[in-house]
N, CA and C atoms of all chains as a GROMACS GRO file, in nm:
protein
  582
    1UNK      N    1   0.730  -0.244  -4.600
    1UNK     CA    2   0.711  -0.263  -4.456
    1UNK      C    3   0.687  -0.413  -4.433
    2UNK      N    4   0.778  -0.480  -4.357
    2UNK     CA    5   0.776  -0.613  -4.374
    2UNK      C    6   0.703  -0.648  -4.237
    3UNK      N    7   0.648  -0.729  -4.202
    3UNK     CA    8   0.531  -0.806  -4.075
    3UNK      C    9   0.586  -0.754  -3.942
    4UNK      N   10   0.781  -0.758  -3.937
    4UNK     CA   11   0.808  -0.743  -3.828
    4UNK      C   12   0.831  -0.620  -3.853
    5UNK      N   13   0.825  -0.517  -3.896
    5UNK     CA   14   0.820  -0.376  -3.849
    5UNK      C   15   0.657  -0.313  -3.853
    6UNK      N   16   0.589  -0.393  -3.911
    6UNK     CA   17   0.427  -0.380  -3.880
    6UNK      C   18   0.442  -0.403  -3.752
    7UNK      N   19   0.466  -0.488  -3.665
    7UNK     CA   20   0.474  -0.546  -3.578
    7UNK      C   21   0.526  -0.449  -3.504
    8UNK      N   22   0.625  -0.420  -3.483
    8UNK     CA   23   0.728  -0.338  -3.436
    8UNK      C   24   0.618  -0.164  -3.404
    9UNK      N   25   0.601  -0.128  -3.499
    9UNK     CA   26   0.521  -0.019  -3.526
    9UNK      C   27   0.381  -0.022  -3.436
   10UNK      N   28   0.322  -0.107  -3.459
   10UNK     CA   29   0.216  -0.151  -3.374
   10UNK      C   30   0.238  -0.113  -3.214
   11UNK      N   31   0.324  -0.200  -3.160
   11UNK     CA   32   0.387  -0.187  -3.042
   11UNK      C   33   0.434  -0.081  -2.993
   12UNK      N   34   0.501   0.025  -3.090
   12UNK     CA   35   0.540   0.169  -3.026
   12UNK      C   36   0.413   0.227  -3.039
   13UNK      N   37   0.297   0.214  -3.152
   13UNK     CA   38   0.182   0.291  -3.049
   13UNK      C   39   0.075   0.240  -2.987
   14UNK      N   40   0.117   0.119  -2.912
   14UNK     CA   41   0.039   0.071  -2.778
   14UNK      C   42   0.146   0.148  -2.674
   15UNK      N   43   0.320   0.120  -2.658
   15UNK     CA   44   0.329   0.191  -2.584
   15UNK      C   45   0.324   0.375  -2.545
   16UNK      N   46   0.320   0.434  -2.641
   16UNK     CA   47   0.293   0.564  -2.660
   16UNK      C   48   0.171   0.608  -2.593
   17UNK      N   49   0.046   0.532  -2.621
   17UNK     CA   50  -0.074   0.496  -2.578
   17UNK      C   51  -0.081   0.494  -2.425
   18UNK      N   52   0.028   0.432  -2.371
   18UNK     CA   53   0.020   0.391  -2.245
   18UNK      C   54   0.048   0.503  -2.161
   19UNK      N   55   0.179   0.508  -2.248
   19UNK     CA   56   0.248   0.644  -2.130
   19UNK      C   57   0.142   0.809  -2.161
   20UNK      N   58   0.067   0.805  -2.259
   20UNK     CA   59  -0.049   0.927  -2.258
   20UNK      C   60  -0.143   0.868  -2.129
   21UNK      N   61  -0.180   0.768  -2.160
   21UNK     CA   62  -0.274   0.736  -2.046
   21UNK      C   63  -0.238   0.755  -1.870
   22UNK      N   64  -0.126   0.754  -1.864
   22UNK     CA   65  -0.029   0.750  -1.745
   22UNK      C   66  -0.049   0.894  -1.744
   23UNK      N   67   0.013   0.969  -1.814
   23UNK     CA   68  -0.014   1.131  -1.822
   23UNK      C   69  -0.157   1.192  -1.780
   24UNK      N   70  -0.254   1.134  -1.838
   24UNK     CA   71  -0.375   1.201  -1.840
   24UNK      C   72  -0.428   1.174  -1.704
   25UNK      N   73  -0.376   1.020  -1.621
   25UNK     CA   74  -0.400   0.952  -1.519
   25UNK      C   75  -0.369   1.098  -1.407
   26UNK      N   76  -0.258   1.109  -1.402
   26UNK     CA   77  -0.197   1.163  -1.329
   26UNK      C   78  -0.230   1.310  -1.309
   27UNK      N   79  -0.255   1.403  -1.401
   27UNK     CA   80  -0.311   1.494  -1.422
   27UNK      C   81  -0.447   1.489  -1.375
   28UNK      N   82  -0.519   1.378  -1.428
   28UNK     CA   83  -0.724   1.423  -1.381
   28UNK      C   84  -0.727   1.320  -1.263
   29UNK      N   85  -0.681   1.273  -1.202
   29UNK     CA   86  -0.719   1.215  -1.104
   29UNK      C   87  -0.760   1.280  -0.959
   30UNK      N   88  -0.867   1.254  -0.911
   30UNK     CA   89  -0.844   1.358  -0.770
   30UNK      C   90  -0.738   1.347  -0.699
   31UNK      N   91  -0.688   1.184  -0.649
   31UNK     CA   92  -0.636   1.206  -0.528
   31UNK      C   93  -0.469   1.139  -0.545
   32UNK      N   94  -0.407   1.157  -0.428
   32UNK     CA   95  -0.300   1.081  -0.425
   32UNK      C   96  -0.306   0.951  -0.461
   33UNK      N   97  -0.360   0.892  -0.436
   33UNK     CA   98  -0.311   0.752  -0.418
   33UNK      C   99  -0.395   0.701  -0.553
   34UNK      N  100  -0.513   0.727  -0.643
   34UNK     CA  101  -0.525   0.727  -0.732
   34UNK      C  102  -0.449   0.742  -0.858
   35UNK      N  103  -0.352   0.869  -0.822
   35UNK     CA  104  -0.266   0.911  -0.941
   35UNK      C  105  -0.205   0.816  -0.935
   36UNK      N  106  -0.101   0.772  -0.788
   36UNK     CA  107   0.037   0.655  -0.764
   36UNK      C  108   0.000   0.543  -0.852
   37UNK      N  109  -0.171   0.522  -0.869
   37UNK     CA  110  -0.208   0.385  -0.891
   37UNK      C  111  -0.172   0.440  -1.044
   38UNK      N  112  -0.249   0.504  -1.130
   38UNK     CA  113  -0.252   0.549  -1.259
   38UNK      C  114  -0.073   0.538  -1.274
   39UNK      N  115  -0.016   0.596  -1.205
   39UNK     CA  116   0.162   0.617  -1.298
   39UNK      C  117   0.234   0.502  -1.281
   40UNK      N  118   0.187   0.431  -1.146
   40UNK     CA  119   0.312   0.303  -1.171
   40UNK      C  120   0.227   0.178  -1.243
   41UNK      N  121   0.089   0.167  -1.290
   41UNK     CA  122   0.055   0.048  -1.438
   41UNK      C  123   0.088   0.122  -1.526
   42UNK      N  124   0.036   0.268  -1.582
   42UNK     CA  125   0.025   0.269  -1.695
   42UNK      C  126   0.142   0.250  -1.739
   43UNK      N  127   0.256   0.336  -1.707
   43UNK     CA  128   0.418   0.368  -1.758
   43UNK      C  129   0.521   0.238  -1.771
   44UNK      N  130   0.446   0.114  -1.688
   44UNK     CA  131   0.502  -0.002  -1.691
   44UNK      C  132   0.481  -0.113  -1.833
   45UNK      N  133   0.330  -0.073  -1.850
   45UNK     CA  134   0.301  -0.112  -1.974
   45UNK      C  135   0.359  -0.068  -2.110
   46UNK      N  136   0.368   0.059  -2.097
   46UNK     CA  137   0.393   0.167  -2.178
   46UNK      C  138   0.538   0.097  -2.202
   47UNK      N  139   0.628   0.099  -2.100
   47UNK     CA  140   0.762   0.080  -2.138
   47UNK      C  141   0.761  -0.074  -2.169
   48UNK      N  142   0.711  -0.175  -2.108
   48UNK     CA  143   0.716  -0.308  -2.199
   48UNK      C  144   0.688  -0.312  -2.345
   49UNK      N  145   0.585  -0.266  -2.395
   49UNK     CA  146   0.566  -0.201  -2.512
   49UNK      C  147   0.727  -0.193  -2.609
   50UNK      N  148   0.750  -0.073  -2.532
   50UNK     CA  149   0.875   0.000  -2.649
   50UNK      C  150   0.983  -0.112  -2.616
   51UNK      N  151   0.972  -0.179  -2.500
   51UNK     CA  152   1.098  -0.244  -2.494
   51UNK      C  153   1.122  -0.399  -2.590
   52UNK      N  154   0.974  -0.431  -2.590
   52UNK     CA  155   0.955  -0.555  -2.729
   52UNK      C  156   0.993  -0.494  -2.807
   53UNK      N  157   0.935  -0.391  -2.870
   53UNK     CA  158   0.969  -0.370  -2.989
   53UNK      C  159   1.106  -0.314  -3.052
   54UNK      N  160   1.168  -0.247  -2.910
   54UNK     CA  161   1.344  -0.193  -2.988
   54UNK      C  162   1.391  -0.294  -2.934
   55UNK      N  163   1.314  -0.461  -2.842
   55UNK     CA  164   1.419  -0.573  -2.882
   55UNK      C  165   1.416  -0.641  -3.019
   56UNK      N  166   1.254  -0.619  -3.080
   56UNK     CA  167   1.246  -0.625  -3.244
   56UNK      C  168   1.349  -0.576  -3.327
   57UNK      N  169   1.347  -0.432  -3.318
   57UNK     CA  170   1.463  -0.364  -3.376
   57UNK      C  171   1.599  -0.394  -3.402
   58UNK      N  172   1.612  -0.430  -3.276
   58UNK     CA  173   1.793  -0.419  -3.245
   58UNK      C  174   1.796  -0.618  -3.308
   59UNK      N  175   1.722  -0.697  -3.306
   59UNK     CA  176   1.749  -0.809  -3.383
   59UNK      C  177   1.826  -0.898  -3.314
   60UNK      N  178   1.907  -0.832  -3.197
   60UNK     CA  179   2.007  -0.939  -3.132
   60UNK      C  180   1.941  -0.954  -2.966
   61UNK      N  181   1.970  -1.126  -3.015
   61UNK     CA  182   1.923  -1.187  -2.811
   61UNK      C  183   1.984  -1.138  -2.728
   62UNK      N  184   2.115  -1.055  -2.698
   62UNK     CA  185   2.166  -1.026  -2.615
   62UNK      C  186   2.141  -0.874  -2.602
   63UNK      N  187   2.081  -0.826  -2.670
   63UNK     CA  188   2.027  -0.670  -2.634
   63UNK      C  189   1.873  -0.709  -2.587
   64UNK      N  190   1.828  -0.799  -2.655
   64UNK     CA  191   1.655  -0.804  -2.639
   64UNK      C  192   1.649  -0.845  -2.448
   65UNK      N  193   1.777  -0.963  -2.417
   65UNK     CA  194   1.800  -0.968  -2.243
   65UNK      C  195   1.833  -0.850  -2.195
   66UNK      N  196   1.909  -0.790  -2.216
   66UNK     CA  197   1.940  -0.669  -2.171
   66UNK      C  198   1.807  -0.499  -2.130
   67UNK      N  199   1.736  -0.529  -2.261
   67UNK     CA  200   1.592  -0.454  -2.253
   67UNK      C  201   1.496  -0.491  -2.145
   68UNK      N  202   1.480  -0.657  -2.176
   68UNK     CA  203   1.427  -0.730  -2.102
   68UNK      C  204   1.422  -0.664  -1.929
   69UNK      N  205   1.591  -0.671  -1.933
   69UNK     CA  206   1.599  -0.687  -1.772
   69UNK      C  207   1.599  -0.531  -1.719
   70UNK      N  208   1.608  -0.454  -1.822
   70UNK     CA  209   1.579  -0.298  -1.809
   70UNK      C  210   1.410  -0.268  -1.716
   71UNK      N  211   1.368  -0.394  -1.837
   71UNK     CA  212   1.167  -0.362  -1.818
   71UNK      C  213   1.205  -0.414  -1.652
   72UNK      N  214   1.206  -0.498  -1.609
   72UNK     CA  215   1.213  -0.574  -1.517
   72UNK      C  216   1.238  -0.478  -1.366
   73UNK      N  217   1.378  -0.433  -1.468
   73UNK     CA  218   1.446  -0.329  -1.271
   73UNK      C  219   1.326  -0.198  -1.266
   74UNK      N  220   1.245  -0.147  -1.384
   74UNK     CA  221   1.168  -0.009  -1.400
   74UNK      C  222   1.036  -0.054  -1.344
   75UNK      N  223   1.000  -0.231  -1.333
   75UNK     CA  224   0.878  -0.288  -1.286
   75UNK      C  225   0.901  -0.246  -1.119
   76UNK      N  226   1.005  -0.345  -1.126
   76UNK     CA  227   1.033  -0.372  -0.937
   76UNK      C  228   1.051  -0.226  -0.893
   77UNK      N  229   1.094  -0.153  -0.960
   77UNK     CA  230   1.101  -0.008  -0.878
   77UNK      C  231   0.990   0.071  -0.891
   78UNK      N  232   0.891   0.057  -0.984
   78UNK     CA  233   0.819   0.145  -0.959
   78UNK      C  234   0.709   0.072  -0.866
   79UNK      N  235   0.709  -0.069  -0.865
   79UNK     CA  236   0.580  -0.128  -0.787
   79UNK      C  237   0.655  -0.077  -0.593
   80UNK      N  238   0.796  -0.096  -0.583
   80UNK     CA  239   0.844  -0.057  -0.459
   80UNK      C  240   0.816   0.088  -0.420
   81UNK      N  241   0.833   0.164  -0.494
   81UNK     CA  242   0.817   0.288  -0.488
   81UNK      C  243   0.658   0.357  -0.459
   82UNK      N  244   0.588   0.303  -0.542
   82UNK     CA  245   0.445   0.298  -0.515
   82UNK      C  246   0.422   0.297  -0.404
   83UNK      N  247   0.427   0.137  -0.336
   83UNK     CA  248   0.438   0.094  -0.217
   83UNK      C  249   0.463   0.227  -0.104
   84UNK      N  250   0.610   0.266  -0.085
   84UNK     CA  251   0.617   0.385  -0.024
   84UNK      C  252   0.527   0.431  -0.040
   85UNK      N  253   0.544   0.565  -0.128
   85UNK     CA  254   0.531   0.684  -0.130
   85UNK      C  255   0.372   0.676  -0.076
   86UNK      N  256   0.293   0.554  -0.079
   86UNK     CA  257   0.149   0.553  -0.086
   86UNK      C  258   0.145   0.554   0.063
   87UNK      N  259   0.196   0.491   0.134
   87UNK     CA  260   0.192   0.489   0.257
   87UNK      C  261   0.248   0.581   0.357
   88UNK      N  262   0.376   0.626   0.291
   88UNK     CA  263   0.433   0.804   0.324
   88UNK      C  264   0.294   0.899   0.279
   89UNK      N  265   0.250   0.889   0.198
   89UNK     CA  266   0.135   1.011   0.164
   89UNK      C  267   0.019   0.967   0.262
   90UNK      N  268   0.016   0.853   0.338
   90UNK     CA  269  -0.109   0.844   0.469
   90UNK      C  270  -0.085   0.910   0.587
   91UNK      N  271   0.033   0.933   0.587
   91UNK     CA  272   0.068   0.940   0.761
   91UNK      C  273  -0.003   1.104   0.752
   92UNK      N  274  -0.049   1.127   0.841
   92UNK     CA  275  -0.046   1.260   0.877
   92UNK      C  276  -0.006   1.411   0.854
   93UNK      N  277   0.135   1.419   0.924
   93UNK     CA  278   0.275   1.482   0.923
   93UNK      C  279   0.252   1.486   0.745
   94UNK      N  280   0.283   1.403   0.661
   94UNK     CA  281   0.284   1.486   0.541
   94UNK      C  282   0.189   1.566   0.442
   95UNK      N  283   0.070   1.580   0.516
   95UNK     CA  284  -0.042   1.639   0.461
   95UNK      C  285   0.040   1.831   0.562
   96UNK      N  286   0.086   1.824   0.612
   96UNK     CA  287   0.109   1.948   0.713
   96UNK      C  288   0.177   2.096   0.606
   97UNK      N  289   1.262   0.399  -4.236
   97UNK     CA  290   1.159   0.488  -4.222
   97UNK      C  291   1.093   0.389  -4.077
   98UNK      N  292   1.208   0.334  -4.012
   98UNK     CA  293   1.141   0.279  -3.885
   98UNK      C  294   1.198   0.378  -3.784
   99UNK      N  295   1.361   0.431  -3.806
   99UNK     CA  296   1.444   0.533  -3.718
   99UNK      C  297   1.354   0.622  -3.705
  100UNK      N  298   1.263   0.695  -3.826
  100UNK     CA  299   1.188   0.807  -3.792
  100UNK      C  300   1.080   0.793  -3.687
  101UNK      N  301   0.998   0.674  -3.724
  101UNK     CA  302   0.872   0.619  -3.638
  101UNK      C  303   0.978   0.586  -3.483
  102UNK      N  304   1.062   0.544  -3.466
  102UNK     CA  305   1.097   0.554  -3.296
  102UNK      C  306   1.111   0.669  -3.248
  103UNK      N  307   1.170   0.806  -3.307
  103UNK     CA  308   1.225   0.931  -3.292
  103UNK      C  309   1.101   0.959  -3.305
  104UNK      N  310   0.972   0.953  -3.360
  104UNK     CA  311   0.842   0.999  -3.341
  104UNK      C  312   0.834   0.968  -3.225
  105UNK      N  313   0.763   0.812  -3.146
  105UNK     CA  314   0.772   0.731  -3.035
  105UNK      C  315   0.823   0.820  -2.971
  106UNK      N  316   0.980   0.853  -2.919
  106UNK     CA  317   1.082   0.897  -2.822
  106UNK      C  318   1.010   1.073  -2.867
  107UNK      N  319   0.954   1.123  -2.920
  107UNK     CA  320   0.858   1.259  -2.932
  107UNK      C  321   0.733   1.300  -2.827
  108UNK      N  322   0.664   1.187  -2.868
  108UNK     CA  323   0.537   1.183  -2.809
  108UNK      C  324   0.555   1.133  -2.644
  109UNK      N  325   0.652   1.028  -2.606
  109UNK     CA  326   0.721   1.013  -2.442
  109UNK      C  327   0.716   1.114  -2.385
  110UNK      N  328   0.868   1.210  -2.457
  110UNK     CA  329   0.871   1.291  -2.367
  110UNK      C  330   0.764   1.437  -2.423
  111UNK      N  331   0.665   1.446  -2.517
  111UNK     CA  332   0.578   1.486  -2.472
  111UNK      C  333   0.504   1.478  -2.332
  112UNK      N  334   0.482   1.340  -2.273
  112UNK     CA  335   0.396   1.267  -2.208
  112UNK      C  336   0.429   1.312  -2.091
  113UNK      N  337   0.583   1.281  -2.064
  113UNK     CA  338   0.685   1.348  -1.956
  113UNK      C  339   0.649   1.508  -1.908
  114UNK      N  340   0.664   1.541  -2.006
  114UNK     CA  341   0.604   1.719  -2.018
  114UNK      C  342   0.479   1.710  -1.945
  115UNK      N  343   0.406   1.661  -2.003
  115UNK     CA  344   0.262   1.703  -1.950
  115UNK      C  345   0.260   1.646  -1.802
  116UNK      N  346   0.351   1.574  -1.772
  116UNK     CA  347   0.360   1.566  -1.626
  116UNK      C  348   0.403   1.626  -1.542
  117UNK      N  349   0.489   1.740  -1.580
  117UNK     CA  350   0.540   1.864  -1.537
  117UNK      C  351   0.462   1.918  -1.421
  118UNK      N  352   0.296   1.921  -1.506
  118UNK     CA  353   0.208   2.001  -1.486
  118UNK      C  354   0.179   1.990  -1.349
  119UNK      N  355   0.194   1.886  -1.334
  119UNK     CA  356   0.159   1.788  -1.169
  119UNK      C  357   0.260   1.846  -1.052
  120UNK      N  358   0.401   1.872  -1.112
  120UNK     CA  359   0.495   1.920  -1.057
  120UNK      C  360   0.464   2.035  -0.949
  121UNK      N  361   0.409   2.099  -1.080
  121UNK     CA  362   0.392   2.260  -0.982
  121UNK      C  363   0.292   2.263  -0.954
  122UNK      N  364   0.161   2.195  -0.993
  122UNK     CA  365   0.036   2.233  -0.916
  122UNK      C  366   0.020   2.121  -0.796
  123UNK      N  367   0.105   2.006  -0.820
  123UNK     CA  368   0.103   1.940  -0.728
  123UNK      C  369   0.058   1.932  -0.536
  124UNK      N  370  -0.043   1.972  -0.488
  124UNK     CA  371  -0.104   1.998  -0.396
  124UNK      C  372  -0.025   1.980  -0.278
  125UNK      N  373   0.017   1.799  -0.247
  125UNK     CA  374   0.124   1.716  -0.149
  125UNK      C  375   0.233   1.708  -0.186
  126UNK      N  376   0.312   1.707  -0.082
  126UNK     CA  377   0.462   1.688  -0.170
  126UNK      C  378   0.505   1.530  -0.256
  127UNK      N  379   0.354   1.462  -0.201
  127UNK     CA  380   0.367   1.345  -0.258
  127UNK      C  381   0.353   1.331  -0.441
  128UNK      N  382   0.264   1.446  -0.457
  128UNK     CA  383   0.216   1.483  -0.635
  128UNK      C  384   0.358   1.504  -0.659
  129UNK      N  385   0.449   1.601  -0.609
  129UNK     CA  386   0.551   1.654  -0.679
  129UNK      C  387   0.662   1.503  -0.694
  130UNK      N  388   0.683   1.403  -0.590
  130UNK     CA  389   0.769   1.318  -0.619
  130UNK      C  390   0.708   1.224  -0.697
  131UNK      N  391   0.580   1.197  -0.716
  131UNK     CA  392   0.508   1.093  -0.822
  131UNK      C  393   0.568   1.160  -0.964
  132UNK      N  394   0.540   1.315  -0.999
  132UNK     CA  395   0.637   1.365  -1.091
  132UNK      C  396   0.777   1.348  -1.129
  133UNK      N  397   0.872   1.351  -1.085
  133UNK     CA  398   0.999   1.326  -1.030
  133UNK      C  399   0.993   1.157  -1.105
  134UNK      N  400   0.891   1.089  -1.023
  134UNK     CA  401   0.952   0.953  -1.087
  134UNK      C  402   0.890   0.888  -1.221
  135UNK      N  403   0.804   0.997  -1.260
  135UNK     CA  404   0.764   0.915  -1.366
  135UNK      C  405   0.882   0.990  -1.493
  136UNK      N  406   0.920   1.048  -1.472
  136UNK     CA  407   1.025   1.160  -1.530
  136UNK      C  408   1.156   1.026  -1.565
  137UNK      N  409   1.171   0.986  -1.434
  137UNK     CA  410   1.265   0.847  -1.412
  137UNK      C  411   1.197   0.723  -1.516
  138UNK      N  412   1.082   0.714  -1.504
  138UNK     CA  413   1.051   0.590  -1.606
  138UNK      C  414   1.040   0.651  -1.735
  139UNK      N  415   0.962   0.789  -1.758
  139UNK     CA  416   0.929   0.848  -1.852
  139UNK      C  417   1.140   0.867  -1.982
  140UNK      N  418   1.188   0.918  -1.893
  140UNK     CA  419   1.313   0.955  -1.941
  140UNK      C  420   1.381   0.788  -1.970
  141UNK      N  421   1.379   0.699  -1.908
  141UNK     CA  422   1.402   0.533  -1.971
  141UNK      C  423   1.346   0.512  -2.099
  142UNK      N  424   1.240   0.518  -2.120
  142UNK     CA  425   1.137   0.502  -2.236
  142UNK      C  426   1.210   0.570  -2.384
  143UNK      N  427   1.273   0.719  -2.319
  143UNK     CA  428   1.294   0.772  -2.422
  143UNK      C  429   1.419   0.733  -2.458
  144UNK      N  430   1.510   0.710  -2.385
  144UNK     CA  431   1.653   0.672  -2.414
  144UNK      C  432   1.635   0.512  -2.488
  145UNK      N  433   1.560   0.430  -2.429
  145UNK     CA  434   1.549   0.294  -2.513
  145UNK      C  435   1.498   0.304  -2.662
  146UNK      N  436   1.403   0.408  -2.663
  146UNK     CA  437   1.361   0.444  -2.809
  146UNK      C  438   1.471   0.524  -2.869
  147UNK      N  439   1.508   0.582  -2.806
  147UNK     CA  440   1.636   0.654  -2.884
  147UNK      C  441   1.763   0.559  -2.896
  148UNK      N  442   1.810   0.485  -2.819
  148UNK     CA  443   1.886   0.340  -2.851
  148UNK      C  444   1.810   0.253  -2.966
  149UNK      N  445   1.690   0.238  -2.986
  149UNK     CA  446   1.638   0.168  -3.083
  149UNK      C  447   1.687   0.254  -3.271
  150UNK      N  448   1.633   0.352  -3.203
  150UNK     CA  449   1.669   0.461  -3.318
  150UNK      C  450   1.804   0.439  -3.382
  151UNK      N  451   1.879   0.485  -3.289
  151UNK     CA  452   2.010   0.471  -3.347
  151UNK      C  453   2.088   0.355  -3.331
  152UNK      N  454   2.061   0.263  -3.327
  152UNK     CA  455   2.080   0.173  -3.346
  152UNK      C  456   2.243   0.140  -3.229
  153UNK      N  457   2.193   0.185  -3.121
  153UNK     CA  458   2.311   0.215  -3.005
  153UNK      C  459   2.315   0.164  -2.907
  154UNK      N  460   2.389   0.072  -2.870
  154UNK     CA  461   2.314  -0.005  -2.728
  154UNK      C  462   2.372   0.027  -2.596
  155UNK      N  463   2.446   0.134  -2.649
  155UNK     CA  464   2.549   0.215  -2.530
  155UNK      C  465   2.400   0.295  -2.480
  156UNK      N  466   2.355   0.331  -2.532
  156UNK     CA  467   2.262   0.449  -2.470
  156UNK      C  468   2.135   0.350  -2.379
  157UNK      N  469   2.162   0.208  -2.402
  157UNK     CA  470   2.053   0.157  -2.308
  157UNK      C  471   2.105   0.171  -2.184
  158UNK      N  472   2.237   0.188  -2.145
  158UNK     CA  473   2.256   0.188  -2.043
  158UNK      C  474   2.166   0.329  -1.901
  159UNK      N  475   2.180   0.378  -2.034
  159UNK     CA  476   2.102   0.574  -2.012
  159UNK      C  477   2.004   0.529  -1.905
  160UNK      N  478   1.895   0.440  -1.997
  160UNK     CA  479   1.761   0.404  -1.968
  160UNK      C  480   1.810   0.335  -1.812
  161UNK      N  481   1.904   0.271  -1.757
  161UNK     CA  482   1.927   0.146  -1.685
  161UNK      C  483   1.936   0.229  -1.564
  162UNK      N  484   2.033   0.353  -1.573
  162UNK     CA  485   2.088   0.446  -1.433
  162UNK      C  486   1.976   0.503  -1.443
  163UNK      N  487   1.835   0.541  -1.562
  163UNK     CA  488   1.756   0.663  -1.507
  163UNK      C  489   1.612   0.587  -1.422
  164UNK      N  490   1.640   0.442  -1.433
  164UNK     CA  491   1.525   0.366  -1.363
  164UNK      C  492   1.579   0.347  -1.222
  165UNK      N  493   1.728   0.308  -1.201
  165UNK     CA  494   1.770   0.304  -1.085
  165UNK      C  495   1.753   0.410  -1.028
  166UNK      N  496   1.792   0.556  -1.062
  166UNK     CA  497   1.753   0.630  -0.991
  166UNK      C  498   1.618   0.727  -0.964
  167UNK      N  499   1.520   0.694  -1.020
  167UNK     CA  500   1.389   0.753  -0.986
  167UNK      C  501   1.362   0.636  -0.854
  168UNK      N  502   1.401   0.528  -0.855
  168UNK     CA  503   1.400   0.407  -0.770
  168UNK      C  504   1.456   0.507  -0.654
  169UNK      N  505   1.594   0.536  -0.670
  169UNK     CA  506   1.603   0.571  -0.504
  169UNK      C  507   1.570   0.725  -0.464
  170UNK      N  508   1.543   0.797  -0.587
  170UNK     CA  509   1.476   0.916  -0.551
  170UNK      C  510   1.369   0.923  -0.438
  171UNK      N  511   1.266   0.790  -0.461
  171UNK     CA  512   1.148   0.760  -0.429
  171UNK      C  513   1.185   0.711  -0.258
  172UNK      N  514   1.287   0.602  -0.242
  172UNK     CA  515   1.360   0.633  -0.116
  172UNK      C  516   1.369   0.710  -0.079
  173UNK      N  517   1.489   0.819  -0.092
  173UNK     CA  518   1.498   0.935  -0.041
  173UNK      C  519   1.385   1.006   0.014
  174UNK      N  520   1.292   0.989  -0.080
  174UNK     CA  521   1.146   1.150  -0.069
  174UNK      C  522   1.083   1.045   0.065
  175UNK      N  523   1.096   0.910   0.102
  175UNK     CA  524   1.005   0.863   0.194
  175UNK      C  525   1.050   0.856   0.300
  176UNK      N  526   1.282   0.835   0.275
  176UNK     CA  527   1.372   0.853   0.466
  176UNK      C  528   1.318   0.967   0.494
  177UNK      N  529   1.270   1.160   0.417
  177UNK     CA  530   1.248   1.246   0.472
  177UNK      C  531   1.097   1.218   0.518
  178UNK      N  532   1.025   1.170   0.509
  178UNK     CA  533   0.860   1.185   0.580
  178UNK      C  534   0.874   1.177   0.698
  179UNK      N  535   0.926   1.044   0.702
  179UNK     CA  536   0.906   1.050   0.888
  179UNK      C  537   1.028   1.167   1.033
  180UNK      N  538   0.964   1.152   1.108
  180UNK     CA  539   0.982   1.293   1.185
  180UNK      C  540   1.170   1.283   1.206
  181UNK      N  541   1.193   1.174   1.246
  181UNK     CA  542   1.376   1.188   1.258
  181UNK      C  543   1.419   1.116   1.175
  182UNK      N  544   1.394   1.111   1.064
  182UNK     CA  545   1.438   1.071   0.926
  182UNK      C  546   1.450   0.904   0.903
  183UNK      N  547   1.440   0.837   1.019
  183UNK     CA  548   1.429   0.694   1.008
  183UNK      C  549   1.427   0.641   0.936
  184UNK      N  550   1.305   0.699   0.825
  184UNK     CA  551   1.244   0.666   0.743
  184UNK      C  552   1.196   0.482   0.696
  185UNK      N  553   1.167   0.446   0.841
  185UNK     CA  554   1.141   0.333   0.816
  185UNK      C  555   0.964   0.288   0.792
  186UNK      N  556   0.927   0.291   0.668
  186UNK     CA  557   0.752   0.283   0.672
  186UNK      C  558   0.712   0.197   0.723
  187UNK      N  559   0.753   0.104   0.771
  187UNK     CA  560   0.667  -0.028   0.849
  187UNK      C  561   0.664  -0.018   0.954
  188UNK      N  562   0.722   0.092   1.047
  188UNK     CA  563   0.706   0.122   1.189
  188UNK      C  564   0.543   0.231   1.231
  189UNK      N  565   0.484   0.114   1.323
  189UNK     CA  566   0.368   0.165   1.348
  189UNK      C  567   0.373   0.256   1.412
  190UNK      N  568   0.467   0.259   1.535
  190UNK     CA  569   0.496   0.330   1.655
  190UNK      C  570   0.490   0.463   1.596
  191UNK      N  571   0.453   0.577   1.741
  191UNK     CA  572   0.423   0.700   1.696
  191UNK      C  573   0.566   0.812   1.641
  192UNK      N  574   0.685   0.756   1.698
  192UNK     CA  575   0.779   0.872   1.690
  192UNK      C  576   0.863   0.757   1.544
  193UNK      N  577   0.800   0.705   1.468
  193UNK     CA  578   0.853   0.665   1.332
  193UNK      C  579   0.951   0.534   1.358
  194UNK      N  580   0.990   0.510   1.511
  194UNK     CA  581   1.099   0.388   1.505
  194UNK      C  582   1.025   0.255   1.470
   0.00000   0.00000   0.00000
C-alpha cells in the first residue's frame, strides 16, 4: 500500500463518513429546513471527498478537471436547490 | 485491492442513499419527499464516480454529470409546482405568486 493509496483510502472514508452523516441528518432532524441544511453540506463534502480521491485513482489531469468540475456543478446545484425548496417549504399553501 | 475498497465506498453510498428512502415515505411535507429525491441525485453521483474510479472508466463519469444535473432541475420542477398558478417564481412577494 503505497502513501498515495493510503491517501486515497483515507479520503473514501472521510467521504463515506459524510454521506452517513447526511443520512442520519436527514432522518433525526425535526424539521424541514434543518434536514435541507444537514443534506446539502454534508453530501457536498462527502462527494469532494470521493472526488479527490478517484482523481487520485484515475492518475490523469484531465479526468481529475473533469471530477473537479463534476464536484463543482453537484455544489452549485445543491446550494441553488436548497435555496428553493427552503423557501417553497415557508410559504403556507405547502404545509396544506 | 484499491477496486475492492471503492466498490466497498460505492456500497456503503448507496447504503446511505437507502437509508434516505426512509424520509421518502415518512416524509411529513412534500418538501421531506423532494429533499429525498435529491439527495438520491447527489447520492447516485457519488456512486457512479466511485464506480468510474473502480473500473477504471471515465465514460461512466459522465453518469455522475446527468445525475447532478438532474436532481438540480428536479428541485426546479418540485418549486414551479408550489406556487398557486405554477409561476413558480420564489422571489415574488406578492400574494397570487407573480
Amino acid at each position: 500500500m503505497s502513501v498515495v493509496e493510503l491517501i486515497t483510502a483515507a479520503l473514501l472514508a472521510i467521504g463515506v463518513f459524510f454521506y452517513f452523516a447526511g443520512t442520519v441528518g436527514i432522518l433525526r432532524f425535526p424539521d424541514v429546513h434543518s434536514r435541507l441544511h444537514a443534506l446539502t453540506k454534508a453530501d457536498n463534502l462527502g462527494l469532494m471527498a470521493i472526488v479527490i480521491a478517484a482523481g487520485l485513482h484515475f492518475g490523469d489531469g484531465w479526468i481529475a478537471g473533469k471530477l473537479a468540475l463534476i464536484w463543482l456543478l453537484a455544489l452549485f446545484a445543491a446550494g441553488m436547490a436548497a435555496q428553493l425548496v427552503a423557501r417553497a417549504a415557508l410559504s403556507p399553501e405547502h404545509n396544506a | 485491492m484499491m477496486e475492492e475498497l471503492f466498490m466497498l465506498a460505492a456500497l456503503c453510498v448507496l447504503l446511505s442513499v437507502a437509508g434516505a428512502l426512509y424520509r421518502a415515505w415518512r416524509g411529513p411535507g412534500r418538501a421531506d419527499r423532494m429533499m429525498s429525491a435529491q439527495l438520491i441525485g447527489s447520492g447516485g453521483g457519488g456512486v457512479a464516480v466511485l464506480i468510474a474510479a473502480a473500473r477504471r472508466e471515465p465514460a461512466i463519469l459522465d453518469v455522475a454529470l446527468v445525475l447532478a444535473l438532474l436532481a438540480a432541475f428536479a428541485a426546479i420542477a418540485f418549486v414551479k409546482t408550489i406556487t398557486r398558478d405554477g409561476a413558480g417564481d420564489p422571489e415574488a412577494d406578492t400574494e397570487d405568486g407573480r
